[in-house]
ROLUMMAR-469734 format. One record per atom (N, C-alpha, C): residue in three letters; x, y, z. Coordinates in steps of 0.1 Angstrom, whole numbers, plus 2048, in hexadecimal, padded with zeros to 3 digits. Layout:
BEGIN
ALAXYZ
...
END
This chain:
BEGIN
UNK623D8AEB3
UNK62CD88EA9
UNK626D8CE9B
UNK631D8DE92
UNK62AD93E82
UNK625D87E7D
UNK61CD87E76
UNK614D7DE6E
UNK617D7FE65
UNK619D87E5D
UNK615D88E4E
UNK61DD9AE4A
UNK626D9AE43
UNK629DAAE3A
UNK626DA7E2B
UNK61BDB2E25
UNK620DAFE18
UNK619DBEE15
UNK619DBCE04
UNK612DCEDFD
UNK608DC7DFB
UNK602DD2E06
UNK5EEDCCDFF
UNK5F0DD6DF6
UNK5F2DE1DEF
UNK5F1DE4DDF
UNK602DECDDD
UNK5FBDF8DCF
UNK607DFDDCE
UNK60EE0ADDB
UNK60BE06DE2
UNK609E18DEC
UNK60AE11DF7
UNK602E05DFE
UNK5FFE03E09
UNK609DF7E0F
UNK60DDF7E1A
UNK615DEBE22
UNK60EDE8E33
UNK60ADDAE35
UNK602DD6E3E
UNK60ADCCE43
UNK608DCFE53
UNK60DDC3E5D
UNK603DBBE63
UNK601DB2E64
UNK5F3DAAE6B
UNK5F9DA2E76
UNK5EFDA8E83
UNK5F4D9DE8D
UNK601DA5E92
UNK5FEDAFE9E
UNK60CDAFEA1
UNK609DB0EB4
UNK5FFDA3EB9
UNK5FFDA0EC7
UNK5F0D9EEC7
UNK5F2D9FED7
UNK5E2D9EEDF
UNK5E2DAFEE2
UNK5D3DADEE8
UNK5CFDBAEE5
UNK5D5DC0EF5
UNK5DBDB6EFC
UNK5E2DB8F0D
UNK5EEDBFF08
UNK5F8DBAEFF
UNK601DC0EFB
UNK602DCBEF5
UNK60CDD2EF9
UNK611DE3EF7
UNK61BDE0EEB
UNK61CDE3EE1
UNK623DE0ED3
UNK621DEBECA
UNK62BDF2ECB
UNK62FDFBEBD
UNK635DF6EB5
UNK630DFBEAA
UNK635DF4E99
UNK638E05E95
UNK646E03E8E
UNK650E0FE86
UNK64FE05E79
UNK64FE0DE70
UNK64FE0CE62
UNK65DE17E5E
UNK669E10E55
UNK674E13E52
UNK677E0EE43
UNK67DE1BE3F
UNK683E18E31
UNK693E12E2D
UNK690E06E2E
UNK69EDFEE31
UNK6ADE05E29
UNK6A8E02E20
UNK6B3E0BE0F
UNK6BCE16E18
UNK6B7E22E1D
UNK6B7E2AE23
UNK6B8E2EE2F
UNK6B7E24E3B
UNK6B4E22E48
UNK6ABE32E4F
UNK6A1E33E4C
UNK69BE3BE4A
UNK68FE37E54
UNK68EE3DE60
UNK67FE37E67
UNK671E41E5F
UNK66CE3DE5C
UNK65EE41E59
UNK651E44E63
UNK652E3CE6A
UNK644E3CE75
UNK648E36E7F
UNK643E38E8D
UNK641E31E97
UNK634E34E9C
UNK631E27E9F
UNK61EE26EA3
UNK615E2BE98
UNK611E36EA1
UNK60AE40E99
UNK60EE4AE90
UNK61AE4DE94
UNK61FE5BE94
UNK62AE5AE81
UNK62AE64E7A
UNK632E62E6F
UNK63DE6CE73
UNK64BE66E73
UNK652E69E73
UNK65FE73E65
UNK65BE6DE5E
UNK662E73E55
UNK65BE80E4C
UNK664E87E46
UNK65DE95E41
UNK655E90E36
UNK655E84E33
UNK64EE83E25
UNK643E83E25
UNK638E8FE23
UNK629E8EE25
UNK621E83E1C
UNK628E7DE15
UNK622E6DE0C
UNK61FE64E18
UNK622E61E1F
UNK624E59E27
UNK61BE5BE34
UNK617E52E38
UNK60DE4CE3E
UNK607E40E47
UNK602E40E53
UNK601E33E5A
UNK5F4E33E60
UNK5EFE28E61
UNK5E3E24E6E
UNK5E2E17E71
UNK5DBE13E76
UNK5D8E05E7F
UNK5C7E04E7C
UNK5C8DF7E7E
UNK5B9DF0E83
UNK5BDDE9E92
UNK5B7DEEE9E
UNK5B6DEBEA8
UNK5C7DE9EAC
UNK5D0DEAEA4
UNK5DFDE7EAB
UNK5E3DDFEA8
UNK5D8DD3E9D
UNK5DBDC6E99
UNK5E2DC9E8A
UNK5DBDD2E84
UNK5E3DD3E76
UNK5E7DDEE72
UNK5F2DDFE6B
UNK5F9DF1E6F
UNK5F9DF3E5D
UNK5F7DFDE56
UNK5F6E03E47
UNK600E0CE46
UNK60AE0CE3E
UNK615E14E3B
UNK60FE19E2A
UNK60CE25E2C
UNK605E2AE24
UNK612E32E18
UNK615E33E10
UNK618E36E04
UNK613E3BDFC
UNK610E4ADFA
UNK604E53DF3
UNK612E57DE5
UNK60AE5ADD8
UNK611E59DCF
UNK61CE56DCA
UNK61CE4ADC8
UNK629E45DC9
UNK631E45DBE
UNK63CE45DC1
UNK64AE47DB6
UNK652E3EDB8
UNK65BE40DA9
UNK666E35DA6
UNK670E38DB3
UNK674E41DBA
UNK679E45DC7
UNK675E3BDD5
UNK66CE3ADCF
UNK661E2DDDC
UNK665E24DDC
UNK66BE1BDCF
UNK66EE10DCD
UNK67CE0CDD8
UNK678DFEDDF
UNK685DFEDE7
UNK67DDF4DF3
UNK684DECDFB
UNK687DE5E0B
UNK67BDEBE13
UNK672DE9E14
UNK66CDF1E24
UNK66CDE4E31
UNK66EDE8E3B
UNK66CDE3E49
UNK665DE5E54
UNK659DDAE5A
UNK652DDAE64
UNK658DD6E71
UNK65DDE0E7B
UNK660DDAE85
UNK658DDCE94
UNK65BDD0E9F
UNK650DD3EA7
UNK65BDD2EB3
UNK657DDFEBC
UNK662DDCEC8
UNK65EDD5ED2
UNK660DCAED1
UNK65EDBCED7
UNK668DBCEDF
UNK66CDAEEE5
UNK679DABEE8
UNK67DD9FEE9
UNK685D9AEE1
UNK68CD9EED9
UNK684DA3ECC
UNK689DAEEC4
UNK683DB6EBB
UNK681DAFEB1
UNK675DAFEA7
UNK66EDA6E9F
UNK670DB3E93
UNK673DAEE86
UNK66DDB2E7B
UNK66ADA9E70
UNK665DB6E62
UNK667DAAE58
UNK666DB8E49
UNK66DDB1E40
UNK66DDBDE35
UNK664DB9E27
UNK65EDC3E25
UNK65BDC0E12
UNK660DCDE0D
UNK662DC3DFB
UNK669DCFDF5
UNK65ADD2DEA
UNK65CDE2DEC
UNK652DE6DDF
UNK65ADEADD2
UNK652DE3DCA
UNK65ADEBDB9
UNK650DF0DB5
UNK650DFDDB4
UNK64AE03DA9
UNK649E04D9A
UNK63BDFFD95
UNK63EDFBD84
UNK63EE0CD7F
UNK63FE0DD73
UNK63AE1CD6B
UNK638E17D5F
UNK62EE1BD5C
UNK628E1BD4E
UNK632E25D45
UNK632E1BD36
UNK63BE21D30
UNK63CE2FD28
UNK645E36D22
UNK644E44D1F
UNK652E46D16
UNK64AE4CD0A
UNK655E4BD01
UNK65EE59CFF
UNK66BE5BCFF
UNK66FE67CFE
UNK66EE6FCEF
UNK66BE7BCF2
UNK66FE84CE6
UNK678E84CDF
UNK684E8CCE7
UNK68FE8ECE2
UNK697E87CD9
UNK698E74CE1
UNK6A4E6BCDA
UNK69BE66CCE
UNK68BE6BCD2
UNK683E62CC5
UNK681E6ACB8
UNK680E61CAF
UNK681E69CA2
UNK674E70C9F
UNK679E7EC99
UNK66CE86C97
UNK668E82C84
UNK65FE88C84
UNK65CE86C76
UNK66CE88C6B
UNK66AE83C60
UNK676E7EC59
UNK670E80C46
UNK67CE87C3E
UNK679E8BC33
UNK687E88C2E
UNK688E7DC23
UNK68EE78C1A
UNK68EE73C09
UNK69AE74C06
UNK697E75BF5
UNK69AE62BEF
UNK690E63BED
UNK68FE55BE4
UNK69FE4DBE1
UNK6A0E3EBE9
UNK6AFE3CBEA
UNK6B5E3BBF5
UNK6B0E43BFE
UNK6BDE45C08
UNK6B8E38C11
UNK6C2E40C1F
UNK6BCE31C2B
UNK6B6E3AC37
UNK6AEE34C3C
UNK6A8E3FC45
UNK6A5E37C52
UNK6ACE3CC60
UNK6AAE32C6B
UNK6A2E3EC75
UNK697E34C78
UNK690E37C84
UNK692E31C91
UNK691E3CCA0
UNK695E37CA9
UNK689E3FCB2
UNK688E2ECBD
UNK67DE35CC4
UNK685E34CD6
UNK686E3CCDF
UNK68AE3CCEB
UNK67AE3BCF5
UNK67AE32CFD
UNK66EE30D0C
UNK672E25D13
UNK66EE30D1F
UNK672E29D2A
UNK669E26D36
UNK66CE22D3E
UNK660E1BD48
UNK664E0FD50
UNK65BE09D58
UNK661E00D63
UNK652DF5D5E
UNK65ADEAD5B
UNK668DE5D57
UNK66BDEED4A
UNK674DE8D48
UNK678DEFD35
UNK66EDEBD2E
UNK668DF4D29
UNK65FDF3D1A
UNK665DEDD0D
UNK65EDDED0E
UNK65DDDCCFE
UNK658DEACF2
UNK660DE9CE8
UNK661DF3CDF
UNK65EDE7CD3
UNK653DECCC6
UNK651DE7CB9
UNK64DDF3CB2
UNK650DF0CA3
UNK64CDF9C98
UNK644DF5C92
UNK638DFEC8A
UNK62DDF4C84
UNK628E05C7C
UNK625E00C6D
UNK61DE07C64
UNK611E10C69
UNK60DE1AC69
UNK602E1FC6F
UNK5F2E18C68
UNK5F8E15C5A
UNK5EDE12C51
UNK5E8E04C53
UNK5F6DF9C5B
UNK5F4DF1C5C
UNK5F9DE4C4E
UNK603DEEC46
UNK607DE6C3C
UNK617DDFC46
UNK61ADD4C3B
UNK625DD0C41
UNK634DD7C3E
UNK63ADD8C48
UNK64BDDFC49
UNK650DDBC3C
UNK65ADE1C37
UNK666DDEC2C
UNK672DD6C33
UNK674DCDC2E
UNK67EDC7C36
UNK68CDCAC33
UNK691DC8C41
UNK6A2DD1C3E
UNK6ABDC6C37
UNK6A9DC1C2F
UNK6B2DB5C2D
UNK6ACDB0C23
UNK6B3DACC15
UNK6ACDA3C09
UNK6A7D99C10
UNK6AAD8DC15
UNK6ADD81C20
UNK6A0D80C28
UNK69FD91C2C
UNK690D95C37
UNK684D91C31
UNK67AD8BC3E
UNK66ED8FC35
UNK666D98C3E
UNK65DD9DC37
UNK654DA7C3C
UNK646DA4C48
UNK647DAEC51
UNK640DAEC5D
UNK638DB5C5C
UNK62DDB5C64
UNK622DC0C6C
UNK628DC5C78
UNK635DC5C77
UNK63DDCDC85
UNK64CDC8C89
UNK652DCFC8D
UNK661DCBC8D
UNK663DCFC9D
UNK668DC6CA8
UNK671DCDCB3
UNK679DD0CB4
UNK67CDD9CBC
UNK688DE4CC1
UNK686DF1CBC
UNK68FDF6CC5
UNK68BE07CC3
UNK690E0CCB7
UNK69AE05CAF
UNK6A0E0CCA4
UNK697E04C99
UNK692E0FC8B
UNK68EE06C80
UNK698E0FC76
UNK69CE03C6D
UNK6A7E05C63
UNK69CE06C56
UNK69FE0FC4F
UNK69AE0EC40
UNK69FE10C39
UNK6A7E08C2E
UNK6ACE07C21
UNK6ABE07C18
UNK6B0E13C11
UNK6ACE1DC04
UNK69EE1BC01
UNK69BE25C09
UNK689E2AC08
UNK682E2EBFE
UNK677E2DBF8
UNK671E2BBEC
UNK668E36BF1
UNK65BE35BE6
UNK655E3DBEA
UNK646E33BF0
UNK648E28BEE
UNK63EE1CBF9
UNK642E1BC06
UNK64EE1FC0E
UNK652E22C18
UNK647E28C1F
UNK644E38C16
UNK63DE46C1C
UNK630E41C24
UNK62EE49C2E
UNK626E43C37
UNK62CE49C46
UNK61CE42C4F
UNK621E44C5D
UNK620E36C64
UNK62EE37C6C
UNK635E2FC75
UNK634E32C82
UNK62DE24C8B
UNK62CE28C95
UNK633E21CA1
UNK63AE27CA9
UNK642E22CB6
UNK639E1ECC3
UNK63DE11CC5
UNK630E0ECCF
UNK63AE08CDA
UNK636E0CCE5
UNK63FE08CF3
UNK634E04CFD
UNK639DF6D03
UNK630DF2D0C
UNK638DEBD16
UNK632DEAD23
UNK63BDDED2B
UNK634DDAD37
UNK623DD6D35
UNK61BDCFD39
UNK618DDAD45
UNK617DE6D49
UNK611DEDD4E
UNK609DF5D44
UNK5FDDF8D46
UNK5F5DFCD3B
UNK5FAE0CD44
UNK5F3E16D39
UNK5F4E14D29
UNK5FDE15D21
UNK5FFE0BD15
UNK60CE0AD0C
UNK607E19D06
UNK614E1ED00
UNK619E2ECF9
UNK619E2BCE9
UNK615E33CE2
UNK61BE34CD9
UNK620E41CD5
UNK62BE44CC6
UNK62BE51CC1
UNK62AE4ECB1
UNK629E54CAB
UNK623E58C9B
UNK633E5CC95
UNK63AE58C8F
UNK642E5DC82
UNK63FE5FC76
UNK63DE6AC6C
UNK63DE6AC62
UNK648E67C57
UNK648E5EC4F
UNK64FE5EC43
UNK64EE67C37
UNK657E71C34
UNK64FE75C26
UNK65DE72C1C
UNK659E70C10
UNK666E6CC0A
UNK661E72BFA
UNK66EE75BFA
UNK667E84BEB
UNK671E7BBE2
UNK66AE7DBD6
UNK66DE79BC9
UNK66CE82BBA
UNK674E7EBAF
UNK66EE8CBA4
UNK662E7FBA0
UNK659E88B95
UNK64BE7FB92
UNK64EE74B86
UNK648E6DB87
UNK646E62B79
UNK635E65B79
UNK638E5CB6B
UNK629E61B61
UNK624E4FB5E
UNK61DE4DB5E
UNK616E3DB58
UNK60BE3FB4D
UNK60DE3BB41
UNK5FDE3AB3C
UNK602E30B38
UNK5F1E2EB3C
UNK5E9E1EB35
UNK5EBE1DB21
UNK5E3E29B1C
UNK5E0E2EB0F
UNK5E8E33B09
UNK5EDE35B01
UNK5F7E3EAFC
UNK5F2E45AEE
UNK5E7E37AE7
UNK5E3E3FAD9
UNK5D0E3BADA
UNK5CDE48AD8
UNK5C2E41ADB
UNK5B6E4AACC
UNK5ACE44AC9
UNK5A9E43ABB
UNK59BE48ABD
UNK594E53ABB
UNK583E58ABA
UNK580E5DAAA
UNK570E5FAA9
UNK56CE64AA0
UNK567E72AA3
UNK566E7CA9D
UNK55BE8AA9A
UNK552E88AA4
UNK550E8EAB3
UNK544E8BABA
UNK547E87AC6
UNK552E7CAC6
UNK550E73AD2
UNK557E7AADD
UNK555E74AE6
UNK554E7BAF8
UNK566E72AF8
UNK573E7CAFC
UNK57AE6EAFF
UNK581E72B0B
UNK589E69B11
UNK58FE69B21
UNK59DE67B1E
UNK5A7E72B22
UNK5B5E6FB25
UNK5B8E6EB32
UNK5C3E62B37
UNK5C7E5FB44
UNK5D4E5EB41
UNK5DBE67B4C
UNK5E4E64B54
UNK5E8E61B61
UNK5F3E59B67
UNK5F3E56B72
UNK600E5EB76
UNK602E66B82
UNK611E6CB88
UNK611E6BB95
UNK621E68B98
UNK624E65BA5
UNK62DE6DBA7
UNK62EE7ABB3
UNK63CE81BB5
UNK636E86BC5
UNK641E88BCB
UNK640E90BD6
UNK64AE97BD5
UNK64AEA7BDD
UNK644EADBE1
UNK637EADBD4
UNK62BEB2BD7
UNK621EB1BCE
UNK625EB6BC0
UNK620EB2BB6
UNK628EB3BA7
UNK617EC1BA5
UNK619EC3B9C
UNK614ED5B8E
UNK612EC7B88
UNK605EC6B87
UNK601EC2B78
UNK5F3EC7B6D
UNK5F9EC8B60
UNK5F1ECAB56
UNK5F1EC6B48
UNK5ECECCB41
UNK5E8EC2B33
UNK5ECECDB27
UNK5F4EC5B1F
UNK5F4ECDB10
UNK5EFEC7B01
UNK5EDECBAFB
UNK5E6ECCAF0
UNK5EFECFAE2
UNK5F8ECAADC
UNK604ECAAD2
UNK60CEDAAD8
UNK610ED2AE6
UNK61AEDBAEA
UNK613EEBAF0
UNK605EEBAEE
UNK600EF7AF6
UNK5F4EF4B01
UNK5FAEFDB0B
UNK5EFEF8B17
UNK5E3EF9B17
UNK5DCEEDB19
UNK5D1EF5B1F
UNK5C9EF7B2B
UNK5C4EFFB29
UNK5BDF0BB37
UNK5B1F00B38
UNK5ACF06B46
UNK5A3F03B4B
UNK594F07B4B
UNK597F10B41
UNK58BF18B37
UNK58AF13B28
UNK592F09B2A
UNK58CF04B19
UNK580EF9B1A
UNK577F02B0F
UNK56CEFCB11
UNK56CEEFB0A
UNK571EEAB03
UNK578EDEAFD
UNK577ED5B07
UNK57BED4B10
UNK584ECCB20
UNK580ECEB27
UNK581EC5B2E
UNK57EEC0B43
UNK58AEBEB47
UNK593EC0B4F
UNK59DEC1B53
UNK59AEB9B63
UNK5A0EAEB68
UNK59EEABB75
UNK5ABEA3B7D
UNK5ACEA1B84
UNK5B5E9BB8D
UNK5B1E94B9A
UNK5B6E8AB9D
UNK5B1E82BAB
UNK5C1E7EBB1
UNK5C0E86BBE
UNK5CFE83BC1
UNK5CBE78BD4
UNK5D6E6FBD2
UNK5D1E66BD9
UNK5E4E67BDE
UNK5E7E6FBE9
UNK5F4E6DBEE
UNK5FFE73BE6
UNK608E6CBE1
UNK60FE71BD2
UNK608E6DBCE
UNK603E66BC7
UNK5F9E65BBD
UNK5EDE6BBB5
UNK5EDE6DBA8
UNK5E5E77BA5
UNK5E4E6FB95
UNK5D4E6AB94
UNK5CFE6BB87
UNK5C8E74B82
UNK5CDE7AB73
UNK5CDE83B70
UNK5C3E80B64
UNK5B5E86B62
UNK5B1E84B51
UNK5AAE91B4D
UNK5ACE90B40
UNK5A8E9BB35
UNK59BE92B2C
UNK592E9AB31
UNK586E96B2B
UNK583E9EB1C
UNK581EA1B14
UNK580EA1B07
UNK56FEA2B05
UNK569EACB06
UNK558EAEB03
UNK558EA6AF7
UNK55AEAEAEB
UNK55AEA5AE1
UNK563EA7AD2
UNK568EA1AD3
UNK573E9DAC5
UNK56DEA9AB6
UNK575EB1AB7
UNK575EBBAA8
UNK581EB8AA7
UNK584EBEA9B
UNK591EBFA91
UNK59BEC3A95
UNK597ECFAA0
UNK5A3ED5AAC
UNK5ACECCAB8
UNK5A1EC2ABE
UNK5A8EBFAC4
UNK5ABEAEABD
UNK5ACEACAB6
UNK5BAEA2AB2
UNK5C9EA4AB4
UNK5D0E9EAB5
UNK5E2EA3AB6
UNK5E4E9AAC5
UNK5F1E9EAC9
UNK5F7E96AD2
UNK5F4E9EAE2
UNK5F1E96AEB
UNK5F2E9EAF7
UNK5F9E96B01
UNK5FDEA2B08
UNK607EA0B10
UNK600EA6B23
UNK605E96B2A
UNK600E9DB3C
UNK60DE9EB41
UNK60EEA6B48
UNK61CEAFB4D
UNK61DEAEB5B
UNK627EA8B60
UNK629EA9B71
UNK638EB1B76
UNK635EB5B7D
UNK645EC1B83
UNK63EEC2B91
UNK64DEC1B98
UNK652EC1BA5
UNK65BEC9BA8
UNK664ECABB5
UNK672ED3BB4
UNK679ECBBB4
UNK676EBABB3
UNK682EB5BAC
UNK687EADBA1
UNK679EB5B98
UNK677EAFB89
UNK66BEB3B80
UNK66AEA9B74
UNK660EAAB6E
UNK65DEA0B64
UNK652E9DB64
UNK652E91B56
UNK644E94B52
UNK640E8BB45
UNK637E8CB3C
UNK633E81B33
UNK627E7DB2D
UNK62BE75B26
UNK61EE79B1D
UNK61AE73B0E
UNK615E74B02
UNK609E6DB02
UNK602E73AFC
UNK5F4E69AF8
UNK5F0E6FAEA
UNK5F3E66AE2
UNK5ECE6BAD4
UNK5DEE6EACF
UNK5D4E74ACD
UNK5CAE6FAC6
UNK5C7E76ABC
UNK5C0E64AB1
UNK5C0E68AA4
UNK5B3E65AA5
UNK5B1E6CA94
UNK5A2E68A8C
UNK5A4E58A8B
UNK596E55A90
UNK591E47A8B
UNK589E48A7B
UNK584E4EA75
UNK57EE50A6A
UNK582E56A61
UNK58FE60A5F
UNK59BE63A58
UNK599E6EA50
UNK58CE72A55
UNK585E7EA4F
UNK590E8EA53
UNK594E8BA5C
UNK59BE98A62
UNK5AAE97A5D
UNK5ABE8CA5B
UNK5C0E88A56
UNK5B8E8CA46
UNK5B5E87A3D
UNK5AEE8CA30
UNK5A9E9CA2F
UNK5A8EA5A37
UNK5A3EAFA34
UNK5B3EB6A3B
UNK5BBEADA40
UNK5C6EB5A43
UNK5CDEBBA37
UNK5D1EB2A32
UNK5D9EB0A24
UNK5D3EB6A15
UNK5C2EB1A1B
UNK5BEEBCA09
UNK5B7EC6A0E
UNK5BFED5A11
UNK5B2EDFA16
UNK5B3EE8A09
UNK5B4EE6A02
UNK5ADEEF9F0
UNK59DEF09F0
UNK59CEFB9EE
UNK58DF019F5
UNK586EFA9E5
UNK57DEFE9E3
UNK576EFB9D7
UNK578F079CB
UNK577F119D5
UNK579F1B9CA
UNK58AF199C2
UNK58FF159C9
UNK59BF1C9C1
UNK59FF0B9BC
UNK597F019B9
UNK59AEF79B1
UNK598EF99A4
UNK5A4EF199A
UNK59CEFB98A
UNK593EF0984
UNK588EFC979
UNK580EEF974
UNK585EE6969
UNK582ED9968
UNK587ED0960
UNK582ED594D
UNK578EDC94F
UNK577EE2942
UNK580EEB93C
UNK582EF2948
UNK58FF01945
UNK59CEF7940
UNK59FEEF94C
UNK5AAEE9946
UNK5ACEDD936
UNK59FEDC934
UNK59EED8928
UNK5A1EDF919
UNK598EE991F
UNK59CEF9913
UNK5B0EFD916
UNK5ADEFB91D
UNK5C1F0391F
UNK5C6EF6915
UNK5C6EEB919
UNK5CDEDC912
UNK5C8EE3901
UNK5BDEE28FE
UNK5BAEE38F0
UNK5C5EF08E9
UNK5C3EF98F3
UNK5C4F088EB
UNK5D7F058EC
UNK5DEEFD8F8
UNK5E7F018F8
UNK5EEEF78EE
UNK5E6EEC8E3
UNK5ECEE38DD
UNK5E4EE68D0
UNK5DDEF18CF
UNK5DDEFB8BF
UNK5E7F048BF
UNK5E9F098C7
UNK5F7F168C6
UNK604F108C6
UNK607F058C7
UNK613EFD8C3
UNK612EF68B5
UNK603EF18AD
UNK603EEF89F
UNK605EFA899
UNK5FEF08897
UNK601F0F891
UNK60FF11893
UNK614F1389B
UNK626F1989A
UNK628F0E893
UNK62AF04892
UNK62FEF988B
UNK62EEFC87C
UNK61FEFE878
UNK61BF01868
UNK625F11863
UNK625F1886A
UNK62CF24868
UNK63BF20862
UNK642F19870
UNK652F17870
UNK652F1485C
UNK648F0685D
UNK64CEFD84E
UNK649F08841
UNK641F0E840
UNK640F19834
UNK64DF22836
UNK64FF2883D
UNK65FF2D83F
UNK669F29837
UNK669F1D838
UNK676F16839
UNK674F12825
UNK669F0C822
UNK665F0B811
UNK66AF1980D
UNK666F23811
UNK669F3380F
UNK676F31808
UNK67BF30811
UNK68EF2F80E
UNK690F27805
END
């Protein structure tokens, strides 16, 4: 009699106990689903070269299953021609580790500041794969909903994002699992373009004759912003020996400073850091004045020395030019006695 049918693993099916060793007993292995005989005794029956049998002594029979597929899944039956005929069935399910599609899933994604942008991830596998969205960086999701609050991961295959910023930008990763290792992932990129804004801290900033000074600006644009520096509306190059010109760009992001060797009379006036994109441009001011007032004072009096007049000359002109009006005077009055 059968003792016992079960899957000693994923591939293998075992009968235990099928008589005394007096008894003459063939065991056929059949694919129920399909009424499909597979083996008798020794011998394999079916064209499928996966497939496979042997015994220990006659007592335990192995229905062997060599690479197995979701096709495999299904009813099998041990029967022994007894009389009356004995069997007994197990069913195999085949798991599959999960696998995420290309096609239905979203490929990288390029959006303008505003809109709504929905990601979708398709995988499949046995059982069905749980699907979650999660930050690559590990920051928390934007929630789809005022009401929402924010996660380190959202389930299901769709992620909704509503009017995208430029804190959106980033990569998003689709993770599918369904307790057959190994879970899948795939990578989304977000890029989301914006025209640039400008931030300064400073706006007016105040040195003496000499001193070392630092302009900062801060700009944010994608696609990458052109930036540079002007000097009352004229650029300057990166051969002015005046200036350090540098930039630290960190994503969009880019602090921008104009170092200033040292403060002459030239570089006073207003400067301007300049950002441009292809879908804008902005700018914004930083004043710098004289702290000692030496340079606003020599703006206003530039009369050289030479051509100041001397206070003596103009003394003689006053004298001479207030004797030449007494005499006319003494003249007119003898005239006039004349008559």
């Amino acid at each position: 009699m059968i003792s016992s049918l079960f899957q000693k693993s994923s591939n293998d099916f075992v009968v235990n106990g099928t008589g005394t060793p007096e008894e003459t007993v063939e065991v056929a292995w059949l694919r129920v689903d399909t009424q499909t005989i597979l083996t008798i005794a020794t011998h394999v029956i079916t064209k499928n070269h996966r497939i496979a049998v042997n015994h220990s002594d006659r007592r335990v029979w192995f229905l062997h299953i060599h690479d197995v597929r979701q096709a495999d899944r299904g009813w099998y039956m041990c029967q022994l021609n007894t009389d009356p005929m004995k069997s007994q069935t197990a069913y195999l399910d085949v798991v599959v580790p999960p696998d995420i599609l290309d096609h239905p899933t979203s490929s990288d994604q390029v959006a303008r500041e505003g809109a709504n942008v929905t990601l979708r991830c398709a995988a499949h596998g046995v059982p069905t794969p749980h699907v979650v969205w999660r930050r690559e960086a590990g920051d928390l999701l934007p929630a789809t909903n005022i009401s929402d609050t924010q996660n380190s991961s959202v389930s299901g295959a769709v992620l909704h994002l509503v009017k995208v910023s430029r804190l959106h930008m980033g990569a998003y990763l689709c993770i599918a699992s369904n307790g057959v290792p190994p879970s899948v992932s795939k990578r989304v990129m977000l890029v989301v373009h914006f025209p640039p804004i400008m931030t300064i801290q400073n706006q007016l900033v105040g040195a003496k004759d000499g001193d070392t000074v630092h302009l900062d600006c801060h700009s944010e644009a994608f696609p990458r912003s052109i930036n540079y520096w002007t000097i009352n509306d004229q650029i300057i190059s990166q051969s002015d020996k005046r200036f350090e010109i540098t930039a630290v760009e960190r994503g969009y992001e880019v602090d921008m400073r104009l170092k200033i060797k040292k403060v002459i009379r030239s570089t006073f006036g207003t400067y301007s850091c300049i950002s441009k994109n292809s879908l804008g441009d902005t700018d914004g001011t930083i004043k710098l004045y004289s702290l000692s007032g030496k340079f606003d004072e020599a703006q206003y009096n530039e009369v050289g020395e030479d051509e100041a007049p001397d206070v003596s000359e103009l003394e003689a002109l006053k004298r001479s030019g207030a004797g030449a009006t007494f005499g006319a005077r003494t003249l007119l009055l003898l005239l006039l006695l004349a008559l």
